[in-house]
N, C-alpha and C positions, 0 to 999 in steps of 0.2 A: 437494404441491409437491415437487417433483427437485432438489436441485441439483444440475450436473453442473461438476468445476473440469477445463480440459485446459490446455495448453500454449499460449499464443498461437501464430497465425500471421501471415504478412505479410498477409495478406486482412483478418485483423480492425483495421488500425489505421484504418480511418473510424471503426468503432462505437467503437471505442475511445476516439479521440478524442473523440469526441462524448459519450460518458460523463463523461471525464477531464472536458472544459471545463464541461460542465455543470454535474457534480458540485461541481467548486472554485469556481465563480461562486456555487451554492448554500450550498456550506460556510461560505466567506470572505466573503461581504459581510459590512459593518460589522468586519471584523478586519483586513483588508489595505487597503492604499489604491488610491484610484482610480487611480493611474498603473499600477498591477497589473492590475488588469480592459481597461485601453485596452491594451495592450501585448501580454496574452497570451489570442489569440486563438484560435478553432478553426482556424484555417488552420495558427497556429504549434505547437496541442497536434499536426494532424495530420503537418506533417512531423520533430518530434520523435518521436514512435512510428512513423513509419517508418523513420526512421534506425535505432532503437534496435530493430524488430521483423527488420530486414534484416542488422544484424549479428549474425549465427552462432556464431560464434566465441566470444562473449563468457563472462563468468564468471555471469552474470546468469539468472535463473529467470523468465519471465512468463509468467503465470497468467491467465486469463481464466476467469470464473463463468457459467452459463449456467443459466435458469431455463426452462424450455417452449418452448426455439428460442430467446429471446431474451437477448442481454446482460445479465447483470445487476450483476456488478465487473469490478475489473483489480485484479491485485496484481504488484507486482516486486518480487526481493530478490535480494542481490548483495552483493560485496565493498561493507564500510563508504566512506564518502566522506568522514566526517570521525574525527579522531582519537577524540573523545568517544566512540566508538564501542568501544575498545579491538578486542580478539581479535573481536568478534560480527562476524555477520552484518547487515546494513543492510536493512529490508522499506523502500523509498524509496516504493512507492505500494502503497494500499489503499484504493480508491475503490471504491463500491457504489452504484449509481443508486437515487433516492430510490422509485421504485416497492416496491425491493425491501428496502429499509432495517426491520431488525428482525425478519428472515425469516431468519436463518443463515448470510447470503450471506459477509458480512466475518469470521464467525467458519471459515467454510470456508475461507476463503481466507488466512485468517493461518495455520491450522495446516496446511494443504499446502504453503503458500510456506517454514515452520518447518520440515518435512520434508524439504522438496528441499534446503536451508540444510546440515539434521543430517544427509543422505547428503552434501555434499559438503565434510564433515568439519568442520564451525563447530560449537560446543558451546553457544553463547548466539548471542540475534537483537533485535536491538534495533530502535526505530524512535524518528524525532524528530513530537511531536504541535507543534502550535503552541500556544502559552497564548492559552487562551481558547474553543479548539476545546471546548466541556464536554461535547459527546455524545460525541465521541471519545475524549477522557481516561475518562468511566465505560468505554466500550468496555473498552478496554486494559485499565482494572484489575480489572472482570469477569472479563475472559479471563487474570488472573493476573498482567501486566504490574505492575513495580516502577517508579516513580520514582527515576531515580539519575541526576539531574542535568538541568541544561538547557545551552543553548547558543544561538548566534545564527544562524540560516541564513544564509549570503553570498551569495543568491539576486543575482540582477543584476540585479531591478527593487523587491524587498521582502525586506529584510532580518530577517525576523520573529525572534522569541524563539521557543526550542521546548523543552519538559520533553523528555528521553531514558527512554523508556521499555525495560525490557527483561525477558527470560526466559533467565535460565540455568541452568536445567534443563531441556532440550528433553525429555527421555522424560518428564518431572510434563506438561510441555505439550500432548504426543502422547498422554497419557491422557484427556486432554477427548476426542482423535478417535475413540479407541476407546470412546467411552461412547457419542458420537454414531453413532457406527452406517458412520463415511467406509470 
């Protein structure tokens, strides 16, 4: 098995979408509430990645993983959005479709999203997991992530609780890529 991570483009944001919604309807049942699942639709995940795949311009890096032709994550990372965040970097998505889950896919894709991050001069990269998430919290500490703090998402339909995960040593991090063989 390949994995290939490249750059999103505006072409990919159905499969995208379609990952994204999937993915979160998978992760979050029983953690978010029903008014979360009515509300955020694939219609609504698709025209949010398009918006966000058609501005250019931005400070933001998205990633898209690719196993044998096929989708298999999204990751994005960009300037922080909330203070807790301090100086880092913000990975905002890292979704891996459940086919592909435990196969390298989200570990590839955190540490090229952490590379693009450390070329565009950020020293640390954090991300917010939701408490409760527990596959993804082992994720994260697997892959070296520190617990330093939680905070509240001000999401506009689910205001969740989230632990702040982070790495600030990007080159100790970029040595996992070089062991991997990226």
């Amino acid at each position: 098995m390949t994995i290939s991570i490249r750059l999103a483009q505006e072409a990919d944001a159905l499969l995208i979408a379609r990952l994204h919604f999937h993915t979160w309807q998978e992760t979050y049942r029983g953690l978010a509430p029903q008014a979360a699942f009515d509300v955020v639709t694939e219609e609504v995940r698709l025209a949010r990645w398009q918006s966000m795949l058609a501005n250019e311009g931005s400070e933001r890096t998205i990633l898209v993983a690719e196993v044998d032709g096929q989708l298999a994550g999204v990751g994005m990372a960009g300037p922080a959005s909330h203070e807790i965040f301090q100086s880092r970097a913000e990975i905002k998505f890292l979704y891996v479709g459940a086919a592909f889950k435990r196969r390298g896919v989200g570990r590839e894709l955190l540490l090229h999203l952490a590379r693009h991050m450390m070329k565009a001069g950020y020293n640390g990269v954090g991300l917010g997991v939701v408490a409760g998430n527990n596959p993804a919290i082992a994720f994260y500490e697997r892959m070296g992530g520190t617990r330093a703090g939680g905070y509240t998402d001000p999401g506009p339909v689910w205001r969740s609780d989230n632990y702040l995960y982070v790495w600030d040593d990007l080159p100790t991090l970029m040595a996992q890529e070089a062991k991997s063989g990226s």
